[in-house]
Wavefront OBJ file of the C-alpha trace (Angstrom):
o trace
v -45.342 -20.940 2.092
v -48.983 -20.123 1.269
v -50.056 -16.656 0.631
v -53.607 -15.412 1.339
v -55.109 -11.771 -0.183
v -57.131 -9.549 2.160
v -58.428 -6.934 -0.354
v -60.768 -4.035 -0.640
v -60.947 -3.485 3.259
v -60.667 -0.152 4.832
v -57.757 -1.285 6.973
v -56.741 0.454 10.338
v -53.370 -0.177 11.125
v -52.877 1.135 14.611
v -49.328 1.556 13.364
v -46.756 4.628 14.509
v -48.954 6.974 12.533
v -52.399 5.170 13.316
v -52.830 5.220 9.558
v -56.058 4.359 7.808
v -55.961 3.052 4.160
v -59.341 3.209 2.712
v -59.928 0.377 -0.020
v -56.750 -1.480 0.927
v -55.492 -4.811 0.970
v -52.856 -6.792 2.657
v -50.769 -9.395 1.739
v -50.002 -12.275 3.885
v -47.021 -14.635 3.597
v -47.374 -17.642 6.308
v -47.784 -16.548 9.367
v -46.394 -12.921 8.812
v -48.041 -9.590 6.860
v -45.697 -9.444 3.702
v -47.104 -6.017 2.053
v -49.800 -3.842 3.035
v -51.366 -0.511 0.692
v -53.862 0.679 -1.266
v -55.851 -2.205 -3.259
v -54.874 -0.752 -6.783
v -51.275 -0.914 -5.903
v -50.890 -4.346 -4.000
v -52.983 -5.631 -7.153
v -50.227 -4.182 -9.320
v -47.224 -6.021 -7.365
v -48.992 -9.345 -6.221
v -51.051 -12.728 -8.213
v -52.620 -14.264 -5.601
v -55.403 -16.700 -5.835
v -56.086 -17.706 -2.766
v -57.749 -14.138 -1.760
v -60.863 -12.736 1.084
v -62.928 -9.740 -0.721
v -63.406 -7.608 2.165
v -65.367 -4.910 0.780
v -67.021 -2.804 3.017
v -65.341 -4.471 6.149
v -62.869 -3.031 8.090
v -59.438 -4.939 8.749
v -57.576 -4.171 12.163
v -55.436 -6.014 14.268
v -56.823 -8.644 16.570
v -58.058 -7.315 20.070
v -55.654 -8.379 23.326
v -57.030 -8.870 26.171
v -54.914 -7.357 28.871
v -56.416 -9.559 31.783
v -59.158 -12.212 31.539
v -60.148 -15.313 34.316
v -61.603 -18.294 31.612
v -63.511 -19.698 34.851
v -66.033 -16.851 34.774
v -67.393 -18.206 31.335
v -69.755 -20.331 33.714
v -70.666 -17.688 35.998
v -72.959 -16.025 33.805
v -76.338 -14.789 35.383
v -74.502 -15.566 39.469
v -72.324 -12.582 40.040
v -74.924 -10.161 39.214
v -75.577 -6.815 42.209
v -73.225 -8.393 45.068
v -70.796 -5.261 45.092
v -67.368 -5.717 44.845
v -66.370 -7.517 47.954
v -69.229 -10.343 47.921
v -68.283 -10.525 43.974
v -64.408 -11.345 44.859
v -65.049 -13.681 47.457
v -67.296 -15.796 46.125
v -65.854 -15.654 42.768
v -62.681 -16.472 44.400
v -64.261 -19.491 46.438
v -65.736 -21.023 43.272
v -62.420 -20.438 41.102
v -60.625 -22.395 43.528
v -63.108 -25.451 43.553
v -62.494 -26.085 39.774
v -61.164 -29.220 38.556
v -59.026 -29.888 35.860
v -62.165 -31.022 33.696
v -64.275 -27.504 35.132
v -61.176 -25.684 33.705
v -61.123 -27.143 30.896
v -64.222 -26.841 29.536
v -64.653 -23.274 31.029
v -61.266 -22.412 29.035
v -62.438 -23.877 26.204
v -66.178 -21.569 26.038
v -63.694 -18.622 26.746
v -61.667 -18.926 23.592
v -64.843 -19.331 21.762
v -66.106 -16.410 22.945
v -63.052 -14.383 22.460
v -62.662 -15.294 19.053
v -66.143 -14.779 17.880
v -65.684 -11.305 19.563
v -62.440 -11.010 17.866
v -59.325 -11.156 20.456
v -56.777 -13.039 19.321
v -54.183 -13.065 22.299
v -55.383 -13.278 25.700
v -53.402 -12.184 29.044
v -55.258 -15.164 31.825
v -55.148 -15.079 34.855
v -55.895 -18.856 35.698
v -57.072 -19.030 39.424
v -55.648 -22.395 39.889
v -52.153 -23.156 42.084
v -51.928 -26.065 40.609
v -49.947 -27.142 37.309
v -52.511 -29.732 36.709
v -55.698 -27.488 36.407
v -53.874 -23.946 34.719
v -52.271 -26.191 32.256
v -56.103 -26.921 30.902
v -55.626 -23.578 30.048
v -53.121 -23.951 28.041
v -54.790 -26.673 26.106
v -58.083 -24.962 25.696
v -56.925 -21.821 24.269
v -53.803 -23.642 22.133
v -56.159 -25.889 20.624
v -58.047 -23.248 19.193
v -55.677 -21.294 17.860
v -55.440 -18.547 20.010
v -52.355 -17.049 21.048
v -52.016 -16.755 25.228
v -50.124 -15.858 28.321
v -51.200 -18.736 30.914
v -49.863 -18.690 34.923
v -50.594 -20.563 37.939
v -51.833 -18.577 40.653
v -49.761 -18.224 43.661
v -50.937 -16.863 47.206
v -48.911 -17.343 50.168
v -50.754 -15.021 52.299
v -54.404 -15.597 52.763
v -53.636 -17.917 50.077
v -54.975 -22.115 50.031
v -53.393 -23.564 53.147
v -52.434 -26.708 51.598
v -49.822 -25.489 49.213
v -46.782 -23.368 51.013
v -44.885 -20.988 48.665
v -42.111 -23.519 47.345
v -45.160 -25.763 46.418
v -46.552 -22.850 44.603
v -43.258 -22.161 43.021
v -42.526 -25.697 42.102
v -46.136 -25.668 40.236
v -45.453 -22.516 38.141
v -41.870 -23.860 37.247
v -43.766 -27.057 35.855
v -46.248 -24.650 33.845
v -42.904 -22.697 32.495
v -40.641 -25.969 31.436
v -43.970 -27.645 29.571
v -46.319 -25.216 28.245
v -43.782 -21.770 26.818
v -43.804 -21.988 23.488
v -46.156 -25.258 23.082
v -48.782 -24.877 20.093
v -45.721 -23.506 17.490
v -45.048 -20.737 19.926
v -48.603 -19.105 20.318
v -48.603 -20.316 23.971
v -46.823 -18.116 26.329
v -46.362 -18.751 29.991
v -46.478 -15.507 32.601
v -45.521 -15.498 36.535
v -49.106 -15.050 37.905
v -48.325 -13.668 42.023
v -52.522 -13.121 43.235
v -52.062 -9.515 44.763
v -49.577 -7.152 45.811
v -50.971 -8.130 49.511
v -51.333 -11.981 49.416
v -47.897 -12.235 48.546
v -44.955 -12.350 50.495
v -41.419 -10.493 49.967
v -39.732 -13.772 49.875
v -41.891 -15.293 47.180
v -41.932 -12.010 44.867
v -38.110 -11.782 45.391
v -38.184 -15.576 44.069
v -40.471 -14.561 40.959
v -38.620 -11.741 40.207
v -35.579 -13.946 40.318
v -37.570 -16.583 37.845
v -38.786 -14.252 35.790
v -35.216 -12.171 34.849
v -33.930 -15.993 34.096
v -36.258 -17.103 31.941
v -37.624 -13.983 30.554
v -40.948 -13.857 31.477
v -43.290 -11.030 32.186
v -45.308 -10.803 35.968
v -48.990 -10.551 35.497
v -50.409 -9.735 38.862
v -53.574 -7.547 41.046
v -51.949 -4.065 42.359
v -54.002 -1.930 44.386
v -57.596 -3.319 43.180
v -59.232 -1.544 46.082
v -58.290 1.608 47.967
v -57.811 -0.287 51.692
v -55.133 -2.222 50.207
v -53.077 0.333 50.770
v -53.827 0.712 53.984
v -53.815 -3.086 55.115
v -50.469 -2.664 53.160
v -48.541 -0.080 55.931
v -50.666 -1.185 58.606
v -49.669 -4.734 58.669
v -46.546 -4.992 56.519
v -44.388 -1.544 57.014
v -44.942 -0.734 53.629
v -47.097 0.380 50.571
v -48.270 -1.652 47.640
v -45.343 -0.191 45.607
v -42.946 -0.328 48.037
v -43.484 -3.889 48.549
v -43.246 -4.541 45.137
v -39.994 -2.220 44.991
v -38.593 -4.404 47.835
v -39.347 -7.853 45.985
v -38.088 -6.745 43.273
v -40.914 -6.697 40.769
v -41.466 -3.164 40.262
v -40.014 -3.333 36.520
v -41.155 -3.461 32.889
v -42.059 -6.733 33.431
v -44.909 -6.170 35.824
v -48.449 -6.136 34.340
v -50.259 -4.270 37.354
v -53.832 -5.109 36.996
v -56.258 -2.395 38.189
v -54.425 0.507 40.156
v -57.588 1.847 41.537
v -56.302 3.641 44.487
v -52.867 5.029 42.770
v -51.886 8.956 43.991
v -49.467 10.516 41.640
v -46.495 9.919 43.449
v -47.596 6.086 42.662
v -47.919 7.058 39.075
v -44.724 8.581 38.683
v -43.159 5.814 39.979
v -44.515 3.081 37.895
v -44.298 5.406 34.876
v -40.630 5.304 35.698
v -40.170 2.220 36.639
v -42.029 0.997 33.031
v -44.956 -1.166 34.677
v -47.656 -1.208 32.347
v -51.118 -0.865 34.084
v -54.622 -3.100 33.127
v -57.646 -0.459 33.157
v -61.326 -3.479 33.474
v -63.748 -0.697 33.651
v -67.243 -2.838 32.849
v -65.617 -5.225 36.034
v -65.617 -2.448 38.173
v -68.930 -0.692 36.742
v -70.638 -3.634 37.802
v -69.356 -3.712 41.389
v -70.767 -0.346 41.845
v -67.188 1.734 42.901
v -67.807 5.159 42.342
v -66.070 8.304 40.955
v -63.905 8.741 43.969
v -62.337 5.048 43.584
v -61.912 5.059 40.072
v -58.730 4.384 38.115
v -56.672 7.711 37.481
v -56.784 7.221 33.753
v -56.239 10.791 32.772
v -53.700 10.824 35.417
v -51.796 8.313 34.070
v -52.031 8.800 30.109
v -50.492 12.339 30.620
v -47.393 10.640 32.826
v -47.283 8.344 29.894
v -48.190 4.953 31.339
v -49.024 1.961 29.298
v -52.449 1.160 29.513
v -54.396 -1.424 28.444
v -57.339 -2.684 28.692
v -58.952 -6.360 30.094
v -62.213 -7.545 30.465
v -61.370 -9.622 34.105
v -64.172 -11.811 34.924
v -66.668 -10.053 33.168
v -67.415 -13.012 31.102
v -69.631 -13.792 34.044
v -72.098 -11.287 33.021
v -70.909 -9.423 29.604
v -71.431 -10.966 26.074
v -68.102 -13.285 25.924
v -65.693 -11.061 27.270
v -66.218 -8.389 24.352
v -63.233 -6.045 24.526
v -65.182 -3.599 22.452
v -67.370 -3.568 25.453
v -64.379 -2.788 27.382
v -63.175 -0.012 24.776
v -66.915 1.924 25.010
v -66.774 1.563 28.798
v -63.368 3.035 29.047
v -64.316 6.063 26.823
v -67.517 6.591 28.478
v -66.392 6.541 31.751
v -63.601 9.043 30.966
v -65.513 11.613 29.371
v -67.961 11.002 32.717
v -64.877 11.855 34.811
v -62.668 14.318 33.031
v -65.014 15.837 30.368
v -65.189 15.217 26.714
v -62.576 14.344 24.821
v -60.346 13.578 27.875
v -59.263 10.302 25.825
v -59.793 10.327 22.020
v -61.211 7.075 20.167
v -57.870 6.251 18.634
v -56.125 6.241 22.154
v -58.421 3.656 23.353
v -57.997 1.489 20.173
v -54.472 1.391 20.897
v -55.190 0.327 24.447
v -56.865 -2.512 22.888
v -54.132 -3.477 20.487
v -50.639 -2.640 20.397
v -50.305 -1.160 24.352
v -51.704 -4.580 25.479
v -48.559 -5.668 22.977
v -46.654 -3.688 24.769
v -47.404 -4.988 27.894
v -46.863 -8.397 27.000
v -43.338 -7.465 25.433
v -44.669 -8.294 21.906
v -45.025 -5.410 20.356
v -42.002 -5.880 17.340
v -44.501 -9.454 16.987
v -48.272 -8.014 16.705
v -50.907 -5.357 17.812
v -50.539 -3.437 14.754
v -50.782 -4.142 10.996
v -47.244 -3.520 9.790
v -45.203 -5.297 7.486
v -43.627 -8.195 8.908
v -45.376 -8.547 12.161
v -47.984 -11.344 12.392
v -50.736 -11.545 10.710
v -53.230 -11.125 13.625
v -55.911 -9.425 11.454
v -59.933 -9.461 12.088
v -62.352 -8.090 10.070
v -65.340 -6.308 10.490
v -68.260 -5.867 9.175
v -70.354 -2.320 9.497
v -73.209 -2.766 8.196
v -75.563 -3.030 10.805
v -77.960 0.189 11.116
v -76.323 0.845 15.033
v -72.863 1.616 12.582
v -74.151 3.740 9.396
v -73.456 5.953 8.246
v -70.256 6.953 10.087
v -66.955 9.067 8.199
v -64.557 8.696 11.306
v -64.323 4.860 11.856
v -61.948 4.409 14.698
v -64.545 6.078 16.897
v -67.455 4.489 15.557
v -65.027 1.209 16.484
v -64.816 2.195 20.322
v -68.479 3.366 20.385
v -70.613 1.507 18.104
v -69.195 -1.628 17.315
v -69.769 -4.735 19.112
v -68.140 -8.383 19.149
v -71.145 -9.502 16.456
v -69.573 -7.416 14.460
v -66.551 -9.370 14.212
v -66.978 -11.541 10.697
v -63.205 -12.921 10.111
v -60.601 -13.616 12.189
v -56.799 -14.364 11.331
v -53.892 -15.445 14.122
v -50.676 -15.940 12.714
v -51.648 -16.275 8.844
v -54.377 -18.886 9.725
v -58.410 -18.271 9.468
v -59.659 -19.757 12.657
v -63.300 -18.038 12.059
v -64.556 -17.060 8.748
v -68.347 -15.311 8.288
v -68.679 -16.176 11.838
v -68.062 -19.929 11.648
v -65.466 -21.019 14.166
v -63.442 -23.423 12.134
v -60.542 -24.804 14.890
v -63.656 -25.586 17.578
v -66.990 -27.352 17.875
v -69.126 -24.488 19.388
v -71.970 -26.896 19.927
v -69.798 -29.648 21.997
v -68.008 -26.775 23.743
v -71.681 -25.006 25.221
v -72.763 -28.707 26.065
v -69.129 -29.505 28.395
v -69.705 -26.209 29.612
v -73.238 -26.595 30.876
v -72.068 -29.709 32.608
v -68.765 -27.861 34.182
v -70.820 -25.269 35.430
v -73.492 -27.101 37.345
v -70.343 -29.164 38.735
v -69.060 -26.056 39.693
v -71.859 -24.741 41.473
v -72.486 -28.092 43.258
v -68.986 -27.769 44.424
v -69.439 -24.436 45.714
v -72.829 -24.861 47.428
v -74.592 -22.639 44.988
v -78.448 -23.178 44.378
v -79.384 -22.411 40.950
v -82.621 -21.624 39.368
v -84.401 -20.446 36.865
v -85.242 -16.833 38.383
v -82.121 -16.479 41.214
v -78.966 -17.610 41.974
v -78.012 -18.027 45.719
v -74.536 -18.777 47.193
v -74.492 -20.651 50.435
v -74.893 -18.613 53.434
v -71.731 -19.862 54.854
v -69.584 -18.179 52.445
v -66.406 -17.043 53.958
v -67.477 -13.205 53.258
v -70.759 -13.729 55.450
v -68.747 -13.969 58.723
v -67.949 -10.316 58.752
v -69.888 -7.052 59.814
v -71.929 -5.788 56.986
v -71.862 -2.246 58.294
v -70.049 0.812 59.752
v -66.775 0.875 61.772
v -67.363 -2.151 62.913
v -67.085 -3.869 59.516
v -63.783 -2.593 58.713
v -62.232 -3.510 62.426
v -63.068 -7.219 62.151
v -61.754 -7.140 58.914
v -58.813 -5.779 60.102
v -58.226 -7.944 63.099
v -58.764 -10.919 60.948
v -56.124 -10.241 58.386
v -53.845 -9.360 61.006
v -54.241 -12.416 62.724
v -53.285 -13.978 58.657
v -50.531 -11.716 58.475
v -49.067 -12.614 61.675
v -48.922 -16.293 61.086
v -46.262 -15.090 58.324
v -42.926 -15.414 58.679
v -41.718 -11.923 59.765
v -40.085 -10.196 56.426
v -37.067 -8.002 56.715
l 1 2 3 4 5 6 7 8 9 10 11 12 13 14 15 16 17 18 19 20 21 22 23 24 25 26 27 28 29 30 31 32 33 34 35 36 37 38 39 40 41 42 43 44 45 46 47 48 49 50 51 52 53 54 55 56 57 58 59 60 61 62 63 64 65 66 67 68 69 70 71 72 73 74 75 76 77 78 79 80 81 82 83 84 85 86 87 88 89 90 91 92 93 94 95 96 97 98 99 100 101 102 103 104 105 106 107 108 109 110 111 112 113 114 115 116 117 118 119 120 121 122 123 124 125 126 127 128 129 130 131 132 133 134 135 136 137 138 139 140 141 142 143 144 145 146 147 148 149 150 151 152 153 154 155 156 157 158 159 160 161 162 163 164 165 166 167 168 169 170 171 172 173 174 175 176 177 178 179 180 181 182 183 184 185 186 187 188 189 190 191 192 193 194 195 196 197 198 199 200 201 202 203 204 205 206 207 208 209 210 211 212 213 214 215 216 217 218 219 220 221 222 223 224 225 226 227 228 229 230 231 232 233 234 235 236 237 238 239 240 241 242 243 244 245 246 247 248 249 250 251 252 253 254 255 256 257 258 259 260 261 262 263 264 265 266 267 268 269 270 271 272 273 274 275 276 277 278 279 280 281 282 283 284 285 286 287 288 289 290 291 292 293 294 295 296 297 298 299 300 301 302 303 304 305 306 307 308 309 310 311 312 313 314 315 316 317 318 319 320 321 322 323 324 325 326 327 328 329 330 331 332 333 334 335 336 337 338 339 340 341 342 343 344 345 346 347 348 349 350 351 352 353 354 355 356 357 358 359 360 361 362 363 364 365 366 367 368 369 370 371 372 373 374 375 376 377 378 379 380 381 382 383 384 385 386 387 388 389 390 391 392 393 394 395 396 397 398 399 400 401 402 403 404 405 406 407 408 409 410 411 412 413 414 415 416 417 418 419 420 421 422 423 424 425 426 427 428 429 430 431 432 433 434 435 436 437 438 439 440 441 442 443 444 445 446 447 448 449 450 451 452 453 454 455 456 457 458 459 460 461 462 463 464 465 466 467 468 469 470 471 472 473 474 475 476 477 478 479 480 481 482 483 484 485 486 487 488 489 490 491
């Protein structure tokens, strides 16, 4: 078992306490964190040769990333000003085109991107039904090094009309019985339902079935838009929640992604129920939803939710999916709302770390630098002018910092970057199979790309609707009745 010395950091733990041990080291013993304290003492206890001098870097755990699609690595510079619906339909429309090489390669620029922005375990939401295109996933992010919860999408209601729900079932089955555990355990394998709308009762009350057999958490959209709800009792009887309730998924295994358009009587209940909720603010800044629509963060952090945080498809337009992006955004946007100090840094560290552990049902494994967890450990380095001086360096963290700060990065004892070089993955070979994915993609999708614009084809499936008023929302409506009602009718 080889033993590695981090020493002379300023190490924030995140632990019970949130401690922070200025000029500390840690000691790591294979894949786990054997000793952590102050330098002077672990130098006392320890002879280790094989050391990292981290002087003047900070050492913290490695971001998770609550909720990420890998496919919007290639959409940078497309999804830019559409709004929210345009943005979800044609993202959806593209993700659904990609091949297993598309995914692939896309999957593979993600993980670079996350590492060199320093998240070491990644919640993905594939977009893919299929075993044969999610499982590039799988590969991508195994191969380098990364630890990950992968799914297959499945959508029996507005969902692809060539797969039916046992199809669907059969597929995520596959992904479960070949990929859990596969690269010595660091790839995980989550139930991955679309929405709490495109699903039916049936197939939740299967998943929930699944997932209580083989132990698997249920990673899935809830309420990402305030008519959901109302689509929701209009068309099916029932409320978001109460659909959920009635397949049998409203439990601490349900990661609900978003919760825009949550009351408190919804946050009670999930509180209770222990669903932990997935707060993207830069996805949603982008899409332009205002105060009134935002998630009830405050709300729920006083009810004492688990939150965490994701970065959703904002690799599409936000450096590499930077989750410190995400952890500014989410501070910002709260002290907008509820006034300053509504959320304190450290809160939103945590939301970044050991909550998204939480959420994942890892927390006993990582999120936090304790003794004995894994060593999932990046370090930073705050020089740059946009970080100095500072004296309180969690919030300089959520404010200040930035993914290029990210200089070394550990997952499970192993250094996969070190001084920014990514050591597992070719960066070079992965931009160039990503170049080619993406103008596959596009090609696929009907997309004409240039140099100054990029223009989906006017025959997207969001361009046959109203664009204004009343009338916008009543087509709507009628159409996804007319969806609904080709369902089987659900008791």
């Amino acid at each position: 078992m080889q033993n590695l010395l981090i020493k002379n950091a300023t190490i924030i733990t995140v632990n019970g306490k949130n401690e922070v041990i200025e000029n500390g080291s840690i000691v790591i013993a294979g894949k786990r964190i054997k000793d952590i304290g102050p330098a002077e003492e672990i130098a006392r206890k320890y002879r280790i040769e094989n050391e990292i001098d981290a002087h003047g870097m900070v050492a913290m755990p490695g971001l998770i990333n609550g909720h990420i699609h890998t496919i919007a690595s290639l959409y940078k510079g497309t999804m830019v000003g559409f709004g929210f619906e345009k943005t979800a339909g044609e993202d959806t429309a593209l993700a659904f085109r990609a091949t297993p090489e598309i995914m692939l390669a896309a999957s593979r620029l993600a993980a670079a991107e996350m590492l060199l922005s320093g998240t070491t375990l990644a919640n993905v939401a594939t977009d893919a039904i299929t075993f044969e295109v999610s499982s590039q996933t799988a590969e991508a992010l195994g191969q380098a090094g990364m630890k990950a919860f992968v799914q297959t999408a499945i959508a029996d209601i507005f969902g692809p009309t060539d797969y039916d729900a046992d199809a669907q079932l059969a597929e995520a089955e596959k992904l479960v019985l070949e990929y859990r555990g596969k690269f010595d355990g660091r790839i995980c394998v989550s139930l991955g339902p679309a929405g709490d709308i495109s699903t039916s009762l049936k197939t939740m009350r299967h998943l929930a079935d699944l997932a209580e057999r083989e132990d698997l958490v249920v990673h899935m959209h809830v309420f990402p838009r305030w008519p959901t709800g109302i689509f929701s009792l209009l068309f099916r009887g029932r409320s978001p929640l109460g659909l959920l309730k009635a397949g049998k998924l409203l439990n601490r295994r349900l990661i609900a992604v978003h919760f825009l358009a949550a009351n408190n009587g919804d946050i009670k209940t999930i509180t209770k129920a222990g669903v932990s909720v997935v707060h993207c603010p830069s996805v949603w800044m982008n899409a332009g939803i205002g105060p009134k629509h935002w998630l009830p963060i405050k709300s729920l952090y006083e009810a004492g939710a688990n939150i965490t945080l994701g970065t959703d498809s904002c690799g599409g337009w936000i450096e590499g999916s930077d989750m410190f992006t995400e952890m500014r955004n989410c501070i910002l946007m709260s002290n907008f709302l509820y006034g300053a100090g509504s959320l304190k840094p450290v809160d939103v560290l945590r939301m970044a770390t050991i909550k998204g552990a939480m959420a994942l049902r890892l927390e006993n494994e990582t999120g936090s630098l304790d003794i004995g967890k894994s060593a999932d450990i990046i370090l930073l380095k705050l020089g740059r002018l946009l970080c100095q001086p500072t004296s309180d360096i969690p919030a300089m963290i959520v404010y200040s910092a930035s993914g290029r700060d990210v200089q070394t990065v550990l997952i499970d004892g192993q250094v996969v970057m070190r001084n920014r070089e990514l050591l597992t993955i070719d960066g070079g070979k992965i931009l160039e199979a990503a170049s080619l994915a993406r103008e596959e993609l596009y090609r696929l999708g009907g997309w004409e790309l240039r140099a100054d614009s990029a223009t989906p084809p006017a025959t997207s499936w969001l361009e046959r609707y109203p664009n204004k008023g009343l009338a916008k929302w009543g087509t709507r409506w009628a159409e996804f009745k007319r969806l609904f009602e080709k369902q089987e009718r659900e008791p």
